[in-house]
Residue frames relative to the residue before (quaternion, step in Angstrom):
aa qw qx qy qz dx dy dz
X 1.0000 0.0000 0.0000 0.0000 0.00 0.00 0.00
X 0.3059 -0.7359 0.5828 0.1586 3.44 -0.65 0.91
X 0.2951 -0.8420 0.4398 0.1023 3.55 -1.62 0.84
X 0.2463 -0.8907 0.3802 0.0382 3.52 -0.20 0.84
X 0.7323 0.3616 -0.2493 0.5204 3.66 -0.72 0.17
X 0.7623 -0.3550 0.2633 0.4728 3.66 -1.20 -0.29
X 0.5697 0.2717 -0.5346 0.5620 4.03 0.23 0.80
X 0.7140 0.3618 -0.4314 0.4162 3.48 -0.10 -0.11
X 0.5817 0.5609 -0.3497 0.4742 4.06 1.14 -0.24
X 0.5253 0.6361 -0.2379 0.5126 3.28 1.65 -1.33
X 0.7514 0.4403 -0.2681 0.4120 3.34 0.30 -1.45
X 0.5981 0.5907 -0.3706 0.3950 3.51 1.35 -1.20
X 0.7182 0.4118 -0.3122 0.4660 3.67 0.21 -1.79
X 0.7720 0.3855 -0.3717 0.3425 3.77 0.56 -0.46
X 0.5215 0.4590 -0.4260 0.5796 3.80 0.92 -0.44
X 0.5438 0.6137 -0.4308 0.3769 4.37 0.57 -0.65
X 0.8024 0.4024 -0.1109 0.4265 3.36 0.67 -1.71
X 0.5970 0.5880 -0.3080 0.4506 3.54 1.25 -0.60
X 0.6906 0.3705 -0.2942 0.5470 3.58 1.13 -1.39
X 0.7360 0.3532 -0.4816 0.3187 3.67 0.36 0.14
X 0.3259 0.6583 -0.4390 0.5175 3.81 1.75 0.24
X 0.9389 0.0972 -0.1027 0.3138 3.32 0.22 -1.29
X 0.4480 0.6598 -0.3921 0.4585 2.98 1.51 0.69
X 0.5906 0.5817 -0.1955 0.5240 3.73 1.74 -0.53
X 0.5812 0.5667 -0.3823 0.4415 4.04 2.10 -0.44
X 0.6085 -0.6328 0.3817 0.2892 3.31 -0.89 1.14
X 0.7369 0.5178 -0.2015 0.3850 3.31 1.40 -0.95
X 0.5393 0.6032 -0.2737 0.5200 3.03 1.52 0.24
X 0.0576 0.8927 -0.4029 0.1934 3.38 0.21 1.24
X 0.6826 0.2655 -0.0486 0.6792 3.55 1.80 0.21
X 0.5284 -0.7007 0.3831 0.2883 3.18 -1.34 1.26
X 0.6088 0.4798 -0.3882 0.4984 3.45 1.22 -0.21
X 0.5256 0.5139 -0.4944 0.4639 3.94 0.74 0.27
X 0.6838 0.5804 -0.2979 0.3268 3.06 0.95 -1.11
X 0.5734 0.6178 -0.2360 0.4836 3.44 1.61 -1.13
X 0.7130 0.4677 -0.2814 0.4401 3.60 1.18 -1.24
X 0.6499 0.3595 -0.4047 0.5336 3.60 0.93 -0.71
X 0.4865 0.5963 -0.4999 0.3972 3.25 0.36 -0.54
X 0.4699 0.4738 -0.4030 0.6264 4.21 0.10 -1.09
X 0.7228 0.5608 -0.3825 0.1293 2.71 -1.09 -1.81
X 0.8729 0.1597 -0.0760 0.4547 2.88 0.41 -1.89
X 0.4174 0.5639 -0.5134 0.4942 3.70 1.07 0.18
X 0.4203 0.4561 -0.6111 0.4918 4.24 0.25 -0.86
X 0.8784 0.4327 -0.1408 0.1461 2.57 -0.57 -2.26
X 0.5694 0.5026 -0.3655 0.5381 4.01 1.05 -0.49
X 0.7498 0.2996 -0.2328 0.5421 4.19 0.64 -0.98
X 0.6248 -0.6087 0.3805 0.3073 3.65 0.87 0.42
X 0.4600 0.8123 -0.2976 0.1997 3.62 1.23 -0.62
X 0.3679 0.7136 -0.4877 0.3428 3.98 1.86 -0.54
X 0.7832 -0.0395 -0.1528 0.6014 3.94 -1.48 1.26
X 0.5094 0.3918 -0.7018 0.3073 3.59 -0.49 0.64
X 0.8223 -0.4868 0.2677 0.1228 3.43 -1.57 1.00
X 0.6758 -0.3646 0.1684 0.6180 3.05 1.33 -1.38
X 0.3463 -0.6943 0.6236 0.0950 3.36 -1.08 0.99
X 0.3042 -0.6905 0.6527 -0.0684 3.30 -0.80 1.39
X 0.7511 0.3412 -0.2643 0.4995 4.11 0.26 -0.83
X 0.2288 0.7062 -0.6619 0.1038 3.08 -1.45 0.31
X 0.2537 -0.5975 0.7062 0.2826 3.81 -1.57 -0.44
X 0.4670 -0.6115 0.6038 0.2083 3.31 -1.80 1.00
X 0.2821 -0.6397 0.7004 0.1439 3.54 -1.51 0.81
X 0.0384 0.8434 -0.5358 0.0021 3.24 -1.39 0.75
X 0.5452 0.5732 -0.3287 0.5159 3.66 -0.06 0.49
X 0.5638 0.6373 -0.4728 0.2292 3.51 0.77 -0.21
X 0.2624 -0.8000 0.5027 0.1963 4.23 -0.43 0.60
């Protein structure tokens, strides 16, 4: 299901600023690192670490 209106703009400017954070860590050296830190630090920014299941998100595309 796709989101629209101001949680789905939220989700944008914040999933934007995060993939260029963790896209800039030396230790990140693969598009699938990028995906883990990426999680990571979304959980961690919306508070979401040991909750059960996480239903929201935003889709990434472009990855080769």
């Amino acid at each position: 299901m796709y989101r629209h209106g101001v949680p789905g703009a939220f989700m944008s400017l914040i999933g934007s600023t995060l993939l260029k954070e963790v896209s800039s860590k030396k230790s990140v050296q693969s598009s699938r690192d990028v995906l883990v830190h990426l999680d990571d630090e979304l959980r961690r920014m919306l508070n979401k670490q040991g909750e059960v299941a996480v239903e929201d998100g935003t889709t990434a595309n472009g990855w080769n």
